[in-house]
N, C-alpha and C positions, 0 to 999 in steps of 0.2 A: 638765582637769576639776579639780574642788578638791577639795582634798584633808585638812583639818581638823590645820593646825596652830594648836589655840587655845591652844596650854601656849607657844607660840615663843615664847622671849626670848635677844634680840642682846646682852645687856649681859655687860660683863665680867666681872661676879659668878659668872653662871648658868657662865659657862665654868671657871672656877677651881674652880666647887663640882664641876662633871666631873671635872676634874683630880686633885682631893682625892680624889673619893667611889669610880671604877671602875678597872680591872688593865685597861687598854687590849689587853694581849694575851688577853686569853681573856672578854670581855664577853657575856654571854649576858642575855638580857632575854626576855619573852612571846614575842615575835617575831622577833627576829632573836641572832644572834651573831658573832662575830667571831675573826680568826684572823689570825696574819702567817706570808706562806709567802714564803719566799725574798726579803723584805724589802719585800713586797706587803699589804697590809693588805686583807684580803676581809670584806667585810660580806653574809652571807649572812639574807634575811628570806625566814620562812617562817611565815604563820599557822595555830597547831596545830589540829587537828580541822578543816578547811577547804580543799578542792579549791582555793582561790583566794587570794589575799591582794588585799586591797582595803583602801583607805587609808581607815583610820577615825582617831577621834583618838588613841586608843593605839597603835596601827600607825604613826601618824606619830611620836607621841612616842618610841618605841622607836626608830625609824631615826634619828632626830635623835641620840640617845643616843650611837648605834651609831658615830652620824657624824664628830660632833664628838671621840669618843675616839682615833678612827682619824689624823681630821686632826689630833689634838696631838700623835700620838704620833710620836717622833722614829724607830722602828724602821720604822715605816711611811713608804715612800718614793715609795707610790702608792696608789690603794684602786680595788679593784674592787667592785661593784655587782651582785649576782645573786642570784636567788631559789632557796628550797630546794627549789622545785614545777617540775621538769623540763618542764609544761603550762601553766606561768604565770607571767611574770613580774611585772608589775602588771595586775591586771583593770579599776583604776580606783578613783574613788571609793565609799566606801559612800552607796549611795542615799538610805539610811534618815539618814544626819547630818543630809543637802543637806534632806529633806523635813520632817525637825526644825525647821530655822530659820524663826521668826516674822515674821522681819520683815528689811528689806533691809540695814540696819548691822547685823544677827547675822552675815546671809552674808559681807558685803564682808569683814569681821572674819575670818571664815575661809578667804575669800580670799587676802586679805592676807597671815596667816599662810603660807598655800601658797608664796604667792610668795616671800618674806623666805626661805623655807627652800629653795627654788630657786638664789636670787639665792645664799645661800651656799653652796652645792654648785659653781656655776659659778667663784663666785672661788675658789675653793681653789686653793691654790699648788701641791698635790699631784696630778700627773695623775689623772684620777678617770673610768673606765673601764663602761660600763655591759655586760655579759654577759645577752645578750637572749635565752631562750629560752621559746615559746609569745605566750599574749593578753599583748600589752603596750597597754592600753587609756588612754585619755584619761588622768588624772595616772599614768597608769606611765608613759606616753611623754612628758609632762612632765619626770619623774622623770629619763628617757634622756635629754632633750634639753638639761637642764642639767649633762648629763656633758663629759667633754671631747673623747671617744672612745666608740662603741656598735661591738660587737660582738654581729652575729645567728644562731641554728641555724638553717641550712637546712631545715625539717621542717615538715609539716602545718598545726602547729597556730599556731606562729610568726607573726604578725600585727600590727602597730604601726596604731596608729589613733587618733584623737580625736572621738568619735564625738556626745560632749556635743550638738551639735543634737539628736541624734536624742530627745533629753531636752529642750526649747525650750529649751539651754545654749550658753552658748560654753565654751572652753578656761579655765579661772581660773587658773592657778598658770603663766600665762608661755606660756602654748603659742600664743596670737596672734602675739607677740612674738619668739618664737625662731624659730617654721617656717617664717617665710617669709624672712629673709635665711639660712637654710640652703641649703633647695630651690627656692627662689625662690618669688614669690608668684603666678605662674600655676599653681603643681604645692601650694602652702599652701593655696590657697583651696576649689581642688576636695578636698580630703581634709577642710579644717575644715564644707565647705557641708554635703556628704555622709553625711562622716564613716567614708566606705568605709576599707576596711582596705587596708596594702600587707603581700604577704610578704616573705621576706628578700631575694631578689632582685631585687625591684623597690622594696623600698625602698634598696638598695645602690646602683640604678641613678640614683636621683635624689637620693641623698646624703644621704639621712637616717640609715644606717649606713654606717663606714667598712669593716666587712668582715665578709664570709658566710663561717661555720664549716661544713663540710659532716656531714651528720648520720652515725652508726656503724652498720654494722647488728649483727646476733646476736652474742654473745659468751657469757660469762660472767654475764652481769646480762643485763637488759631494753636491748632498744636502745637505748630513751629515756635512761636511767637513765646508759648508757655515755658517747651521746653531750652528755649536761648534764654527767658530768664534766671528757669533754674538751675541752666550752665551757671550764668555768672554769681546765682548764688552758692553754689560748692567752691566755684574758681577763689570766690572769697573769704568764703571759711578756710580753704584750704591755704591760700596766703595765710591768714592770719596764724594759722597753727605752725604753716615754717616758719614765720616772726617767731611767735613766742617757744617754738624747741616740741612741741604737743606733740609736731610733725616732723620726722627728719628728713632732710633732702634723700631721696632715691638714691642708694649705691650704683655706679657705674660700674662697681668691680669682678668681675667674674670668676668662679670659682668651679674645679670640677672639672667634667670632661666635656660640659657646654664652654666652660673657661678658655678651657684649651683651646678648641674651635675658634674661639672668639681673639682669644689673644694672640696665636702663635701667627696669622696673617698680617696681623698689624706692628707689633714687637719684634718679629723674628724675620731680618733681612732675606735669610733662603727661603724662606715658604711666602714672605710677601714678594718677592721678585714671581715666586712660582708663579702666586694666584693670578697677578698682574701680564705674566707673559701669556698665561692662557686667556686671558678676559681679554687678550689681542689679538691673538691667534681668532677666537670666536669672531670676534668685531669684523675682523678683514676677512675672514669666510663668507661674512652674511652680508657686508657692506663693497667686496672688492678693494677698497682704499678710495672709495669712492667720496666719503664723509669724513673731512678729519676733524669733525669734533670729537665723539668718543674715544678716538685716542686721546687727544688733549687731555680729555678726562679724566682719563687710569693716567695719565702724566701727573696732572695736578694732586692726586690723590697719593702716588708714587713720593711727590715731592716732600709732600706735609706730614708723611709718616716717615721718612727719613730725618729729615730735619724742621719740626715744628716753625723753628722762627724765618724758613723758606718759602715754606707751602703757600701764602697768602699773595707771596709776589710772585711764586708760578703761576697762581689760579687768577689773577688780573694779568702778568702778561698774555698767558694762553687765552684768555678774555677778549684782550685787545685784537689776538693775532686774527681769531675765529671772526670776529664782527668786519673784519675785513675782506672776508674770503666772498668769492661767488656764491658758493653753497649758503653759506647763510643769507647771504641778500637772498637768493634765490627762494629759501625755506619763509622768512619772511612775509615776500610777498605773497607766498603761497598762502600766507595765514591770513594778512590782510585781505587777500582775493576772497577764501573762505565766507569768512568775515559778509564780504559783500554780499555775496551770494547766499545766505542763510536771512537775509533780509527782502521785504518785497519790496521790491520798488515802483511795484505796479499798484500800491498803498491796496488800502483792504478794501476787499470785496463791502459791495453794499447788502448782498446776504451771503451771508458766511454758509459755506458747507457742512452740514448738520449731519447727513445721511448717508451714508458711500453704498455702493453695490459695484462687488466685482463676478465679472464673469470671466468665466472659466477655471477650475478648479486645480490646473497643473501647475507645476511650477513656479510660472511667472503669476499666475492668480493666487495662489495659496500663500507666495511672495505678497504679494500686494497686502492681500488682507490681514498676514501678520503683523504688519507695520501699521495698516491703519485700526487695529485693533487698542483701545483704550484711548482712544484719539480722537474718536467721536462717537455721537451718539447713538448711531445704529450703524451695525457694517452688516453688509448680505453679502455672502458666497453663493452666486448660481452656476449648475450646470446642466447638462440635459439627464445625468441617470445621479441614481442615490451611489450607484458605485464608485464615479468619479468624483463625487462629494466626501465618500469619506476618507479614497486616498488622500486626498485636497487637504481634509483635516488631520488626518495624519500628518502629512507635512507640517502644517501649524502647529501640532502638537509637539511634535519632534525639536522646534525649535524652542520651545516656553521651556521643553523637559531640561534641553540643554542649556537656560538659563540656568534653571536650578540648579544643575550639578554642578554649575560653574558660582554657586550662590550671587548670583547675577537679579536673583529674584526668589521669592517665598514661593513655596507649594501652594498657599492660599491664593496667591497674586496668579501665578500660573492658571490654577482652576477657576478661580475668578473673571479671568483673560477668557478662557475658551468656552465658559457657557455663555458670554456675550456673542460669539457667533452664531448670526442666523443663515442655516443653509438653505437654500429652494429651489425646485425642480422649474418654476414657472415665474411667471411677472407676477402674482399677486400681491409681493410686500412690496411692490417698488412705484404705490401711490406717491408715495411721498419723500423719495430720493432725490438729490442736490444733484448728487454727480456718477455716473457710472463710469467704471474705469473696465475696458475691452481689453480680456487680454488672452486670445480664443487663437486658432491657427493661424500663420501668416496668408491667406487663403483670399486675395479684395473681394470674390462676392461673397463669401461666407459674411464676411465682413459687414460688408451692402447688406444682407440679408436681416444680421442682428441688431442693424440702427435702425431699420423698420420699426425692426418688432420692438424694441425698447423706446424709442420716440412713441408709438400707440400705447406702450402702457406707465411713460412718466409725465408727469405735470411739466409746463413748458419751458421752463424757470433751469429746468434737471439740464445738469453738462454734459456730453456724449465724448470721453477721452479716449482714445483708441491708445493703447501698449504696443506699439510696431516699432524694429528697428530700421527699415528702412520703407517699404511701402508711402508715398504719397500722402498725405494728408490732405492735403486738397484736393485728390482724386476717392480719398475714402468719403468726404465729405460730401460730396456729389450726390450719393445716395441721403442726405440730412436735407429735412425741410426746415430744419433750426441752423443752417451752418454757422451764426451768429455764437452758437453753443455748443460749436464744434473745436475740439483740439485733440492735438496728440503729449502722450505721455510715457516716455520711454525710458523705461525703469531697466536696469542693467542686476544680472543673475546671478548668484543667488541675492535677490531684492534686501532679504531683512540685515544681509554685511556688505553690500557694494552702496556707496554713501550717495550716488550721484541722484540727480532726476534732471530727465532734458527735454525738458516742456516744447512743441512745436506748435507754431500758429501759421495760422493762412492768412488770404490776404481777407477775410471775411470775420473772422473768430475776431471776437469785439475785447475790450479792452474788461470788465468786468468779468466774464469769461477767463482768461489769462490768470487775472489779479486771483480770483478763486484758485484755478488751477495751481497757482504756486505756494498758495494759502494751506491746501492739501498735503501738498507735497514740504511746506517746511514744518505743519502738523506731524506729518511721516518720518521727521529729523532726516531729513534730505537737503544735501549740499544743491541746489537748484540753477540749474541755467533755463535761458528762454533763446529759443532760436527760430529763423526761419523755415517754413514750408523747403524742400530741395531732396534733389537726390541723393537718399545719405545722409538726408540731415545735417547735422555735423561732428558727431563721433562714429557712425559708422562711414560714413565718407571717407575720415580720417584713415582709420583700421581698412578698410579698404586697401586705400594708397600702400597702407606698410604691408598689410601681406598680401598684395600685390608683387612688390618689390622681394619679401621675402622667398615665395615662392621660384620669381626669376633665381634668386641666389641658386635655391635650391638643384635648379634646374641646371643650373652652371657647375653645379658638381658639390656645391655647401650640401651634409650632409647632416638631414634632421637634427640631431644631437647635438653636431658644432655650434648648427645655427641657434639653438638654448641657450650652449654655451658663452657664445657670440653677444647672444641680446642680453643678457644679465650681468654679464662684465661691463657691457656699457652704462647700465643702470635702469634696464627694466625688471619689473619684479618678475615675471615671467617669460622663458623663451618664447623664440617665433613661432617654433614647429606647436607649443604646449599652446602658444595664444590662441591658433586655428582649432584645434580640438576642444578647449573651452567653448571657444564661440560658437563650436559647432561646424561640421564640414560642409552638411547641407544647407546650413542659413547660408556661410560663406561661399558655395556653389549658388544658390540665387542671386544674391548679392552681389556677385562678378560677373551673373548673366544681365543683369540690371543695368547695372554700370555701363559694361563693353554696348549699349544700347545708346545709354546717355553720353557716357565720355570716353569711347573706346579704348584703346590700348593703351593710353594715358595714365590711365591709372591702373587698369589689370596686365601687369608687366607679363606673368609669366602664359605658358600655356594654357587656356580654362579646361584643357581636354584631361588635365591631371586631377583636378579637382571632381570635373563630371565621372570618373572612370572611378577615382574613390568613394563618392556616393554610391556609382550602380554594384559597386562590391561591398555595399555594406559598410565599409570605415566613414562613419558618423562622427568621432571625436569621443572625447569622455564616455557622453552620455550610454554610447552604445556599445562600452569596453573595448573598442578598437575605432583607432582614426588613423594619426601618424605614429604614435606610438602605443603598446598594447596597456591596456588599464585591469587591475584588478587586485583581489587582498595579497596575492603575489607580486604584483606590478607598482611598487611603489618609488616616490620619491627622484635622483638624480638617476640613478641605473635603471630606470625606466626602459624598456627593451623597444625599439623601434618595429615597429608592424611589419611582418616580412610580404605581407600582400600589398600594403602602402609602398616599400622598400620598392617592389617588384614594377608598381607602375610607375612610381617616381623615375627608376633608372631607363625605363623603357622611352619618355620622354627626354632624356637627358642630354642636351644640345651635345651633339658629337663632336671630340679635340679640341673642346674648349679647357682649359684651365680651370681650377673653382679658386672665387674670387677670394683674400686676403681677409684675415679676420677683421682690420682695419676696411677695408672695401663694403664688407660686408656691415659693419656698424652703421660706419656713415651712411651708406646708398638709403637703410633702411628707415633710418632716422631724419636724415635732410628730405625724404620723399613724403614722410609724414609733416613735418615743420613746414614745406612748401604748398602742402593739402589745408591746413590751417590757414595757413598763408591766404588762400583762393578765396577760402569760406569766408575773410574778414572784409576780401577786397571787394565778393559780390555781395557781402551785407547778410551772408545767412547768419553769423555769428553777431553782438551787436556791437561788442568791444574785444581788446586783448584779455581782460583781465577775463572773461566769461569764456574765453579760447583756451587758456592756461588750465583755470579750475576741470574746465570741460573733460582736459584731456587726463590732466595727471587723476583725478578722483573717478572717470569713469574708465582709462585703460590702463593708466599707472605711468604716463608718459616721463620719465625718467625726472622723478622729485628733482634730483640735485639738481637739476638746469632750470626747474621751475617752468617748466612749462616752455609750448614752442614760442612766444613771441619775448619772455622773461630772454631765452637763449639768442632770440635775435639782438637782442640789445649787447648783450653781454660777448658775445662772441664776435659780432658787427654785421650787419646787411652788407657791405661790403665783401667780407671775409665768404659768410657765406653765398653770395653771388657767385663769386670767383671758386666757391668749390662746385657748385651747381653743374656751371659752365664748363667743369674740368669732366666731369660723369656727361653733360649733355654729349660731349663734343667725343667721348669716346663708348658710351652708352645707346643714348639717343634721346630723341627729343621727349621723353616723360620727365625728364630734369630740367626741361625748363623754366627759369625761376622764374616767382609770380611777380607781375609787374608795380605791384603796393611795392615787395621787397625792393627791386630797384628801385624807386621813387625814393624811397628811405636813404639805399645807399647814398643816391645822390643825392641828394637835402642833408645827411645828416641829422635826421629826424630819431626821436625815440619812439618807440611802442608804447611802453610804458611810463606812465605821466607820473 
């Protein structure tokens, strides 16, 4: 990643004024300081008031400082590399620089820089020894990889990774270039595509650290705290031994039939063309050509193993080209959005939620509780029989097992995790519960029924969150004699890997209330939005609108499969016909009885008799091995076989002599109908900004990353642009395309969404 050296200068002067100006033995600057222990020269950085250190231009200018005093200094006969943040070693670049730059020679420029201040870390004549404990993120691991030796903490939080794609980036400051004649470029490519993370041990295993320090536990200090010291005591002896020869630098060189592996993709033009033409082929299968960073990537890396003294200026131009594109604006904000929404800004509760109890033990409960499991300090799972309790736990359990296998987590930590769950048939442990989270049939008097009963057996203080996706909240609430302590909380399935939570308030549900509610849910590591009371809320309002829209396709002749086809070329993770069967056919059968009630044919475009005729036949979606398309250990993947009883009602509604609409027809209709659904929800205030619109949609439906969300894509594409396509579907469609009147206003103002 890059990392903002714009002060770098190589010249002789800049070094001598060092020389002149700082006591190489005791250097302290904003960020880092410095020290000689035992004739080791330690450069320790640590940004003050800041969980993180992240390379900004001061942060860099400081280390450069830090750096060059250490390499002049003649006491110094090695230098180590290590953070004052026991949880952090480099996090990465500051986002906020990279999103500064106007223009493609600003970035290259601080590319460049990155680089040059790389390049001189690796020539150092001084063993230069990186002490890795915690995120060590795209330019920290840059930062590692221009050392000459890394040493990692065995512990948690420990992680090495270049995750820049996930930003439409590549690596800038060398990290094309270096990681793969390290690990070779079959084990570079998938960590630069991805961007996934290695822990210490498995980055040890494929040579990207020379060795795992094993973590301390309890002492005298904080574990952590212990063993970051006795990182930096080995990082130091281990300096000192490559000083004096005790210790020899790591061979690179590979030998044998691992050798071969290692060498023939990097050294040998036909088999590294090979690797590289399959590492594309993959990319544009799984991406369409939707993202063109990880091409860039296998570009830059193509470069530097062709001709070394190339590589550095393809991997700043492709740098520069990337930070200009949409997609990464787009990816960006996305992060910054993140960002926001992982914070409360409803500041904290004046009593913090201590207690949880969830009810109902299905899915969406068993969900719930796995997440708030180790998160606070009592969790209750109730239901009405011991049977439904221990499916309930099985579920729970199924997920911890598959930590494990994934070593995501110890077998201790697992067992540990699930004898903390209290299960109960009744209200007796729930004297002294904060908050219950409902998450029982979509059923409102069943509903009514259990806020009775759980308002008569919790203290008054306890929150009452209902789990619904679309049902009323201020109509559930009706039945609370606390509605002050009423909210909804609508968690998206499977809960313990869908990131979102979409907190809704009435106009009653008080401000403390809320602040807890979100306090919850980023305890939960949930991405959090807060929205209005409204039909629909505002993610399934949204989802509405598009399979709405999608089902009309359908009815026009689009035929299940295409319409998959159709939605994932454009850029959603899942087709349209697969998004209905996830969600469910009969939630989405109320859900459009609901609607056509509140907003008639507006938004439920196609027939509801298709969807009502698929319920009373049984096609439920996934859940129930048959919806639109049939599910089973047979029924996998892309050749997924369409339901020929779905098939059968589908074509029997099937508007007659019409045409089916254009794969191009079909994208947009479905997309701009959703972006104009957003659109409504910001104009009537259920939503409270863009930026909680965007997160909303892409983290709870997947709304097409690369455009960054629907109001990122108004910007970028123009309220104008898209008016004038609205207007072209209203005018040959009908009026469900009519654009929302916020969008005009924009076109004509020339206003942005995004501030």
């Amino acid at each position: 990643m890059l990392h903002g050296f714009r002060s770098f200068k190589s010249s002789a002067n800049h070094v001598r004024h060092l020389r002149n100006r700082i006591c190489t033995r005791g250097l302290t600057n904003e960020h880092c300081e410095t020290s000689i222990q035992n004739g080791v020269g330690v450069l320790k950085f640590d940004t003050p008031g800041s969980k993180v250190n992240v390379l900004n231009e001061q942060f860099s200018k400081d280390c450069q400082e830090a750096f060059l005093a250490l390499r002049d200094d003649p006491a110094a006969s090695s230098i180590v590399m290590i953070s004052g943040k026991p949880d952090c070693f480099i996090a990465g670049a500051d986002i906020k620089m990279l999103a500064a730059c106007q223009s493609k020679e600003e970035t290259m420029a601080l590319v460049q820089g990155g680089q040059a201040m790389m390049q001189q870390m690796e020539d150092c004549k001084k063993p230069l020894v990186a002490a890795i404990s915690g995120s060590c993120m795209g330019g920290g691991l840059e930062v590692a990889l221009a050392c000459h030796y890394r040493i990692a903490l065995d512990q948690k939080k420990t992680s090495l990774a270049l995750p820049e794609v996930m930003l439409g980036l590549l690596p800038g400051s060398g990290g094309t270039q270096r990681l793969p004649p390290l690990i070779g470029l079959t084990n570079a490519l998938p960590m630069m595509l991805t961007g996934a993370g290695k822990d210490a041990k498995k980055a040890k295993k494929l040579g990207l650290v020379d060795l795992v320090v094993k973590s301390l536990g309890p002492g005298v200090k904080e574990p952590s705290i212990l063993s970051h010291e006795y990182l930096e005591k080995v990082a130091v002896d281990v300096a000192r031994q490559l000083a004096d020869g005790t210790l020899k630098k790591p061979s690179r060189t590979k030998s044998g039939m691992k050798g071969m592996a290692h060498n023939l993709p990097l050294y040998n033009s036909r088999v590294r063309n090979y690797v590289c033409k399959e590492a594309e082929k993959q990319v544009l299968k799984k991406t369409h050509g939707l993202y063109p960073a990880p091409i860039k990537i296998i570009d830059s890396v193509k470069a530097g193993l062709a001709d070394p003294k190339t590589g550095y200026a393809r991997e700043a131009g492709n740098f520069g080209d990337l930070a200009m594109t949409d997609e990464s604006k787009a990816l960006i904000n996305i992060y910054f959005g993140k960002t926001q929404c992982e914070k409360n800004s409803y500041g904290k509760p004046e009593r913090m939620p201590q207690n949880v109890a969830v009810l109902g033990a299905g899915l969406m409960g068993a969900g719930v509780a796995t997440v708030s499991m180790d998160k606070f300090k009592k969790v209750i799972l109730k239901d009405v029989s011991d049977t439904a309790l221990s499916k309930g736990e099985d579920m729970v359990r199924d997920v911890f097992n598959k930590k494990v296998k994934r070593k995501k987590m110890t077998q201790f930590d697992a067992d540990k995790a699930m004898s903390s769950l209290i299960t109960e048939t009744d209200y007796s442990a729930f004297k002294d519960v904060d908050i219950v989270i409902e998450a029982v049939f979509e059923d409102i008097n069943l509903k009514h029924r259990i806020i009775k009963e759980v308002e008569a057996n919790t203290p008054d203080h306890c929150i009452f969150a209902s789990n619904t996706s679309a049902l009323p909240i201020t109509e559930l609430a009706k039945a609370s004699k606390r509605p002050e302590n009423f909210i909804g909380m609508h968690y998206f399935s499977p809960v313990p890997a869908m990131p979102l939570l979409e907190i809704i308030t009435t106009e009653a549900t008080s401000k403390e209330t809320t602040a807890a509610a979100v306090e919850v849910g980023l305890r939960q590591k949930k991405t959090v939005i807060v929205v209005k009371d409204g039909p629909g809320f505002y993610t399934t309002r949204v989802i509405g609108a598009l399979m709405g829209e999608a089902f009309a396709c359908i009815q026009e002749g689009t035929s299940p499969s295409d319409l998959d086809k159709f939605f994932v070329k454009f850029g959603w993770p899942v087709g349209g016909a697969t998004l209905v069967d996830e969600v469910g056919i009969d939630v989405a059968y109320k859900v459009t009885k609901y609607f056509l009630e509140v907003f008639g044919e507006r938004i439920a475009a196609g027939d509801p008799k298709v969807i009502e005729e698929l319920v009373e036949s049984g096609c439920l979606g996934r859940k129930s091995g048959k919806g639109i398309f049939l599910y089973g250990k047979s029924h996998k993947g892309s050749t997924r076989p369409v339901n020929p009883v779905a098939e059968a009602i589908i074509n029997r509604y099937r508007i007659p002599g019409q045409a089916a609409p254009s794969a191009e027809d079909v994208q947009w209709r479905t997309y701009l109908r959703s972006v104009n659904e957003a659109a409504l929800c910001l104009q009537e205030e259920i939503i409270a900004n863009p930026v909680d619109g965007n997160i909303g949609l892409i983290f709870g439906i997947g709304h097409c990353p690369q455009r960054g969300g629907p109001f990122q894509f108004l910007d970028t594409y123009g309220c104008q642009n898209f008016v004038d396509k609205m207007r072209h579907y209203e005018e040959t469609i009908g009026f469900r395309f009519e654009p929302a009147q916020i969008v005009m206003d924009y076109a004509k103002s020339g206003n942005k969404f995004m501030k």
